[in-house]
C-alpha positions in Angstrom: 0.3 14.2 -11.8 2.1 11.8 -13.4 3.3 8.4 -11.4 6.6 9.4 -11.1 5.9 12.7 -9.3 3.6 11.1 -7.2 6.6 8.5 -5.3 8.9 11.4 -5.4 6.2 14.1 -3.4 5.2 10.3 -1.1 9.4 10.4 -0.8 9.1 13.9 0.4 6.8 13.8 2.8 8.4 10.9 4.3 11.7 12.6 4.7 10.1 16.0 5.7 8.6 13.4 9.2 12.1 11.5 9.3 13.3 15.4 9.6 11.3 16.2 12.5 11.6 12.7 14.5 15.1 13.0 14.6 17.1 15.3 16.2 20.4 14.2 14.5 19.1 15.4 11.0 21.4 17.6 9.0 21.3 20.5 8.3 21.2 21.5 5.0 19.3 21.3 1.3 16.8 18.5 1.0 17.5 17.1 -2.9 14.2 15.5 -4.0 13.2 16.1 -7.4 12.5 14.3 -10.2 15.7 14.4 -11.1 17.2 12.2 -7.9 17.0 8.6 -8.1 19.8 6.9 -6.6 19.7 7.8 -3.5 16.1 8.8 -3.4 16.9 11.8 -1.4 20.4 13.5 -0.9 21.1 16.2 2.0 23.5 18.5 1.0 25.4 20.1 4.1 28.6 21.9 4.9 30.4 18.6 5.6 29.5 17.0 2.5 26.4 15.3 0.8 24.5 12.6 2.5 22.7 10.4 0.7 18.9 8.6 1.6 17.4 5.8 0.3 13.9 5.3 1.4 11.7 1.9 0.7 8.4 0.8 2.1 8.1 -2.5 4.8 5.2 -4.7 3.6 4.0 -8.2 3.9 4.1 -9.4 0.2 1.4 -12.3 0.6 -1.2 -9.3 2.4 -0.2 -6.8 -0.2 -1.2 -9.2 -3.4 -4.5 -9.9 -1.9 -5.2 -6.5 -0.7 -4.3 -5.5 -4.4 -6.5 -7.8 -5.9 -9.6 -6.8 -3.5 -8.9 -3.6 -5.4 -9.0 -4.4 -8.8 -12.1 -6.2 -8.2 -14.0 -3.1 -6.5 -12.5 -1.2 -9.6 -14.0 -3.7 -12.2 -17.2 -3.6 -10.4 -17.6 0.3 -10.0 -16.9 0.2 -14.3 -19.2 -2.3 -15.4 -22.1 -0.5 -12.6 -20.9 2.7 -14.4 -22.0 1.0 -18.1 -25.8 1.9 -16.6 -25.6 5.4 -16.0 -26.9 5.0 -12.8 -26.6 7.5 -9.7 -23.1 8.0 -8.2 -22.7 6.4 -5.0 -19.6 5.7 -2.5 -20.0 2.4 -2.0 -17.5 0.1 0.3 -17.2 -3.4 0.1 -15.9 -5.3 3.0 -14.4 -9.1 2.2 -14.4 -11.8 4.2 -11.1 -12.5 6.7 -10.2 -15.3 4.4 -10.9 -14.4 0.8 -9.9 -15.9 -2.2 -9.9 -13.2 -4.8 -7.3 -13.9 -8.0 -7.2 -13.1 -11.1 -8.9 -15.7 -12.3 -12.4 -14.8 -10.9 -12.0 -11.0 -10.5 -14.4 -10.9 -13.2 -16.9 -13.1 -11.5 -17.0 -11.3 -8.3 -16.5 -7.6 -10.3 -20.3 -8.6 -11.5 -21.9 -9.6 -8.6 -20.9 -6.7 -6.6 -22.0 -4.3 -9.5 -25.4 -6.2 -9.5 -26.1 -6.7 -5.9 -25.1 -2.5 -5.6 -27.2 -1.6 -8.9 -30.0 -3.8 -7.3 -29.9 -1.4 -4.4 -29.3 2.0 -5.1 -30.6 3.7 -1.7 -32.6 7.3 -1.9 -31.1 10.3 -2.2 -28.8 11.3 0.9 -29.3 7.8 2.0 -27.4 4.3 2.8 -28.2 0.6 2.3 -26.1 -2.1 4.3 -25.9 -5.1 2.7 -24.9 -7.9 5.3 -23.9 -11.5 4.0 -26.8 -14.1 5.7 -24.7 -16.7 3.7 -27.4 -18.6 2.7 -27.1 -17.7 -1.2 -23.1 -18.1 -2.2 -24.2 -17.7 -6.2 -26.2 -14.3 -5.1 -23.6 -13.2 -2.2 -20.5 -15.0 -2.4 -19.4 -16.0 1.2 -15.9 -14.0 0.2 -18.1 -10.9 0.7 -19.3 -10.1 3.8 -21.2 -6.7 3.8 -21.5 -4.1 1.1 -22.1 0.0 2.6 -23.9 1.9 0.0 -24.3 5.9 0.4 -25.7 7.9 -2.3 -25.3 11.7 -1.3 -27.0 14.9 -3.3 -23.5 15.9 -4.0 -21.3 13.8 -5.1 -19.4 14.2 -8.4 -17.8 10.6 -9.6 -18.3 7.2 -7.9 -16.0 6.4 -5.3 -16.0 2.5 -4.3 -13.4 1.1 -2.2 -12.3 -2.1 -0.3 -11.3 -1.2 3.4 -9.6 -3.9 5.3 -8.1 -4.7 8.7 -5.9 -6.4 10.7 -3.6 -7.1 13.7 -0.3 -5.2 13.7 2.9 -7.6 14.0 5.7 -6.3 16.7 8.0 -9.3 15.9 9.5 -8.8 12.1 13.6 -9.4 12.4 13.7 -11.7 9.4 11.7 -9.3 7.1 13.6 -6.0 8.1 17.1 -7.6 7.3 15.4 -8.8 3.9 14.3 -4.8 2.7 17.9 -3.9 4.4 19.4 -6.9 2.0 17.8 -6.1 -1.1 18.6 -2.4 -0.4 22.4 -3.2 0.0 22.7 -5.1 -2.7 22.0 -1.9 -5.4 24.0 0.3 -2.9 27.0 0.4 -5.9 24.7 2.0 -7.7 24.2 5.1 -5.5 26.0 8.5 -6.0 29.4 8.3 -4.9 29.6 11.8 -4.1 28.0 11.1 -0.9 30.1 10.7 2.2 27.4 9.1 4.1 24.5 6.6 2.6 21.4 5.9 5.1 18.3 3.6 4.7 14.9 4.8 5.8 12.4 1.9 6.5 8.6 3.3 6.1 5.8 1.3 8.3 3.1 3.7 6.4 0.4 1.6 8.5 -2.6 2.5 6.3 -3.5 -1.4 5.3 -3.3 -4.8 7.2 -0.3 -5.5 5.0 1.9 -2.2 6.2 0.5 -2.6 10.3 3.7 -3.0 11.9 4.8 -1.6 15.6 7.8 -3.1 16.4 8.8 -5.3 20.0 11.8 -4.3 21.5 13.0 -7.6 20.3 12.6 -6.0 16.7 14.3 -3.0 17.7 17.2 -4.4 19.7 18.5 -7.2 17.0 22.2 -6.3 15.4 20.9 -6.0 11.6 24.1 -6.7 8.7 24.3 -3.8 6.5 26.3 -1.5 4.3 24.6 1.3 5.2 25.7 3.8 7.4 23.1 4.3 9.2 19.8 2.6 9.2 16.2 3.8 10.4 12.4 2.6 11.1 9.9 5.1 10.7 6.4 4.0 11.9 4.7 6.4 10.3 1.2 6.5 12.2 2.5 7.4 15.1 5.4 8.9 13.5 7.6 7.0 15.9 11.6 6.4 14.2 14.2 3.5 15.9 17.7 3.7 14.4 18.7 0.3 13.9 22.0 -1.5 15.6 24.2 -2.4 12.7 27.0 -4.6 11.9 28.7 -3.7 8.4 29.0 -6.3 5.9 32.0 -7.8 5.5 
């Protein structure tokens, strides 16, 4: 499935929750092919077409080093891949404050794929690999434990990164940010529509999506263009349509 088809079926399946956690949903035909862009999603009803834009809420500076955790697991798992050795599912955890950049993906990627090739556990087994930080050239202290299974079944390596976090209630400044960058391309939206709404997604499935909003959040008057204006925390599939005030 090509990338493209992948955000519009991830649009989808956001609307389809915003459809069932709110009772004010129109009825009507949900638009959400490949051919809709701008608005993501559009609602035709009896009244007239209405018009969704959805965007993800993220913290940028969690996001890049959550990203680059990733590419460094995905380097690893290639070069360990070079050896032909068993498939494993391996999960690396890093440290709370890691430094992980471009600039020495490559020299983590290879001491991961050594310390997991170095330790390749039996078959239906698992090797923990804890940090005693006593060796920072043979376990960086970025790294703090490395989970090794090897099953009798599995078909390709899977290696991963997991991470967590605290969730943050109090977020004013960065909703009306998304809801500013949103308005601003809001020209560019079909004009057929007689009503444009914004759908917020808190997906909640990394430290840099974990938000739960305070009733402080949720109570603030938020500028906007849009006609309406919603918050879906998606883990709890709780939604919180936001006070407006329209842009002048």
């Amino acid at each position: 499935m090509s990338k493209r088809k992948q955000n519009k079926a991830r649009e989808r399946r956001f609307v389809e929750l915003f459809k069932s956690a709110y009772k004010g949903f129109p009825a009507g035909t949900i638009l959400a092919d490949e051919n809709q862009e701008r608005p993501d999603i559009v609602v035709t009803t009896s009244q007239g077409k209405i018009g969704i834009e959805i965007t993800a809420l993220y913290n940028d500076k969690l996001k890049r080093a959550e990203s680059e955790c990733e590419k460094a697991v995905l380097e690893s798992r290639r070069i360990y891949e070079k050896h032909n050795l068993p498939k494993l599912y391996v999960s690396v955890h890093i440290g709370g404050e890691n430094s992980f950049n471009r600039k020495n993906r490559s020299k983590f990627a290879a001491v991961i794929a050594k310390l997991v090739a170095a330790n390749v556990p039996s078959v239906d087994r698992y090797v923990a690999l804890e940090n005693d930080f006593n060796n920072p050239l043979q376990f960086p202290y970025e790294i703090d434990s490395i989970y090794i299974y090897r099953h009798s079944w599995p078909e390709e390596n899977r290696w991963s990164a997991p991470s967590a976090g605290l969730y943050r209630e109090h977020f004013v400044d960065e909703l009306q940010s998304v809801i500013s960058e949103k308005d601003s391309k809001l020209c560019g939206y079909a004009r057929d529509c007689k009503e444009q709404w914004l759908l917020i997604v808190a997906e909640n499935s990394s430290p840099s999506t974990f938000f739960d909003p305070s009733q402080r959040t949720t109570n603030h008057c938020y500028k906007s263009s849009f006609d309406k204006v919603f918050l879906l925390e998606l883990f709890k599939v709780k939604l919180f349509e936001l006070k407006l005030v329209q842009n002048a």
